[in-house]
C-alpha positions in Angstrom: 0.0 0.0 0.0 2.3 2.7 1.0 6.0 0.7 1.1 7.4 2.6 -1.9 7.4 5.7 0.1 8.6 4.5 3.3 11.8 2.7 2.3 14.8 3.2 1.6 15.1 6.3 4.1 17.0 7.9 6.2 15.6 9.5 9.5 17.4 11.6 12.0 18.1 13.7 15.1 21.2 15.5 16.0 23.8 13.0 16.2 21.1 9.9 15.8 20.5 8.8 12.4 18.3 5.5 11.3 19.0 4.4 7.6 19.8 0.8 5.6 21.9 -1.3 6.5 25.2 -0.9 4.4 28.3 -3.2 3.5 30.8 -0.7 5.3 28.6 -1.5 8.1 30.3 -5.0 9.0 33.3 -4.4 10.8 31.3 -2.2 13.4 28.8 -4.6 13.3 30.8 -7.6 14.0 32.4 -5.6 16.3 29.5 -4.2 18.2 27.6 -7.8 18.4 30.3 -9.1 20.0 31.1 -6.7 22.9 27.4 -7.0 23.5 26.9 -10.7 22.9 26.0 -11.5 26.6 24.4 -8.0 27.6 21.5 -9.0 24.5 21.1 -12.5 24.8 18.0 -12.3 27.6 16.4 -10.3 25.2 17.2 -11.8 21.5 14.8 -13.7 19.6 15.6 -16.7 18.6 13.6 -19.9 16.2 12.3 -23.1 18.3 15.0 -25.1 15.9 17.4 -27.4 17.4 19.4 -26.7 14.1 18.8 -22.6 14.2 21.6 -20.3 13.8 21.9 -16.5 14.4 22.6 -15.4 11.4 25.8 -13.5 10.3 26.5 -10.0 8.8 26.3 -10.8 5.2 22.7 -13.2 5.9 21.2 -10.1 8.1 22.3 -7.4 5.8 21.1 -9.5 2.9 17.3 -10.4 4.7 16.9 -7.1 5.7 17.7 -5.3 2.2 15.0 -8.1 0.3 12.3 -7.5 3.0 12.7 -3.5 2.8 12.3 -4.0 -1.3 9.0 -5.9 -0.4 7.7 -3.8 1.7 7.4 -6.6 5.2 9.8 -4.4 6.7 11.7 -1.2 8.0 14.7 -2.8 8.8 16.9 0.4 10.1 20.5 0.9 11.2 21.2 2.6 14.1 23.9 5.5 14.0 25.2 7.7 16.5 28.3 10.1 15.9 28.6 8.3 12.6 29.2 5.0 14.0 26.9 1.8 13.7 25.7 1.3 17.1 21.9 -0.9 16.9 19.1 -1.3 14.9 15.6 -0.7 14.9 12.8 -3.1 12.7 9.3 -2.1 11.7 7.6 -5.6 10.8 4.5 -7.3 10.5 2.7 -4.7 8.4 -1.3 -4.8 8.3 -2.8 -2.7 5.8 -6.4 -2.3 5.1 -8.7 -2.0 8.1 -6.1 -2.7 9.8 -3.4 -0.6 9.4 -0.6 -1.9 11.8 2.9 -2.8 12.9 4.9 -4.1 15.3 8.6 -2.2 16.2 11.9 -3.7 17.6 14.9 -2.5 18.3 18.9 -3.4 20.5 21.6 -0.9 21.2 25.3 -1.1 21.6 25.2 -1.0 26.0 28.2 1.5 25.5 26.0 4.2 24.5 23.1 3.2 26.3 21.8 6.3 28.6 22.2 9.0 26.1 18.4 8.9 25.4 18.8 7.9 21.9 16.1 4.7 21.8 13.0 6.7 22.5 13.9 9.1 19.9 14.5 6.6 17.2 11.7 5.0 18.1 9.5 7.9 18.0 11.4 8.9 14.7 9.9 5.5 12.9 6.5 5.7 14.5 6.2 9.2 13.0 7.6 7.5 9.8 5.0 5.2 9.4 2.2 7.3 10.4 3.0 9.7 8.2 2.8 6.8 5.2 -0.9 5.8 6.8 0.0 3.5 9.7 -2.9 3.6 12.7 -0.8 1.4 15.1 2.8 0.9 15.9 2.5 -1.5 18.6 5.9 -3.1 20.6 6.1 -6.0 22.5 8.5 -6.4 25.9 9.5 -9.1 28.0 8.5 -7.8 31.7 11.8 -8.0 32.7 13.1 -5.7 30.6 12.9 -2.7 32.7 15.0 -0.2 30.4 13.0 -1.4 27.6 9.6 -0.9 29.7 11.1 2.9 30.3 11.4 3.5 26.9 7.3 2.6 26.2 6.0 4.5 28.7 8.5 7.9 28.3 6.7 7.6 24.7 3.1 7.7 26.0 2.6 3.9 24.5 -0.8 2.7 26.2 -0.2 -1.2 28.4 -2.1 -3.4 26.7 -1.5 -6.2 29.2 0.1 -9.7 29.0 0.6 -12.1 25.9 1.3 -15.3 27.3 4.1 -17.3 25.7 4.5 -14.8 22.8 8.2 -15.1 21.2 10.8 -17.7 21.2 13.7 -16.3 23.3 16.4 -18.4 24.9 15.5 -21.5 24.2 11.8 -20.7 25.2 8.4 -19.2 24.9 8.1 -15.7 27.0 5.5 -13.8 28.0 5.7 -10.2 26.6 3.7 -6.9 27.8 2.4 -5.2 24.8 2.4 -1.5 24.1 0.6 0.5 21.3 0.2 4.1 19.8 -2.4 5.0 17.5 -1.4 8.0 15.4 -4.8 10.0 16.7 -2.6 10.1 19.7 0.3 12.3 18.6 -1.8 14.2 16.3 1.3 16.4 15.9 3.7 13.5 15.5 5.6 11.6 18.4 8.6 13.6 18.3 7.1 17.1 18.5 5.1 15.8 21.6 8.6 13.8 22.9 10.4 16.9 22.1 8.4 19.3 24.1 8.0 17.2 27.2 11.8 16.2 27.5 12.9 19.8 26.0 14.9 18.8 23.6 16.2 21.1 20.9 17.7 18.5 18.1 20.3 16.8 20.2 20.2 14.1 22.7 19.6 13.4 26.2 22.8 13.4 28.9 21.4 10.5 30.4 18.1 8.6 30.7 18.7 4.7 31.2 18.0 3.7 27.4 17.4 0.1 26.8 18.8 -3.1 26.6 16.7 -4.6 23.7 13.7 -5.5 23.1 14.2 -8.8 20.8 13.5 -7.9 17.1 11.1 -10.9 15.7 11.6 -9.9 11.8 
């Protein structure tokens, strides 16, 4: 319905800027998975597939590139002072009456606290409301407190619990699910986020950003 206007883009904020995923991209990445290999893996999604592997730099990069062509996704990099640090993923698209999606996202721990995941996330929700979404919705395991943070800085409404909801770890979790309609921010997310935080195109000195929230795309 409305994919050929919402990728390829590039969004941004200051210092923050969410765009493709590039080749140059895979030293950094490699990098940056690996230093946080243990800080994401409570988080991660994974397949209920004795034979599942996470896939590698070249595999992601390639999935994400077909399924932004096709329209099933936003699959963002995450940049901060020019260096890949994350990623965000708009999935599951619903068009018609229903007009939703569902957003996930990890950062790089080393950066984490600079206020940089709500404003990436409100930076895609505005996105795809812009293009005609009615719904961004994100799921959270209730653990994830920095994650949980994130949600409710943004104004996302609780929806309550989804039992057994994702594969992470080795098991099905229960996640808490979130949602924004775009009648809420009639304005856009980031004006409102912008206002309440005061924030004049740069980011927050601190703030507890999150962990991740386990991308499903």
């Amino acid at each position: 319905m409305a994919g050929d206007r919402m990728w390829p883009a590039e969004l941004s904020w200051g210092p923050l800027l969410l765009r493709p995923l590039r080749r140059s991209d895979r030293r950094e990445y490699v990098e940056v998975r690996r230093a946080n290999a243990d800080w994401l893996r409570p988080w991660e999604a994974t397949v209920p597939d004795p034979t599942w592997r996470a896939p590698d730099f070249a595999e992601v990069r390639s999935m994400s590139a077909r399924s932004g062509r096709e329209g099933r996704s936003l699959p963002f990099a995450l940049q901060l002072d020019g260096r890949f640090r994350g990623q965000l993923t708009v999935s599951g698209f619903q068009w018609g009456s229903l007009a939703s999606a569902s957003l996930g996202y990890w950062i790089d721990r080393r950066v984490a606290g600079r206020g940089c995941m709500p404003i990436a996330v409100a930076l895609a929700t505005d996105h795809c409301f812009a293009a005609g979404l009615h719904r961004m919705e994100v799921a959270i395991r209730p653990e994830n407190a920095a994650s949980l943070r994130v949600v409710e800085k943004l104004g996302f409404r609780d929806e309550g619990m989804r039992e057994r909801y994702m594969h992470i770890g080795g098991d099905w979790r229960d996640h808490r699910v979130f949602s924004l309609l775009s009648e809420d921010v009639p304005f856009g997310l980031m004006d409102w986020y912008s206002q309440d935080q005061g924030l004049n195109g740069g980011l927050l000195a601190g703030g507890g950003d999150p962990v991740d929230e386990g991308d499903s795309d």
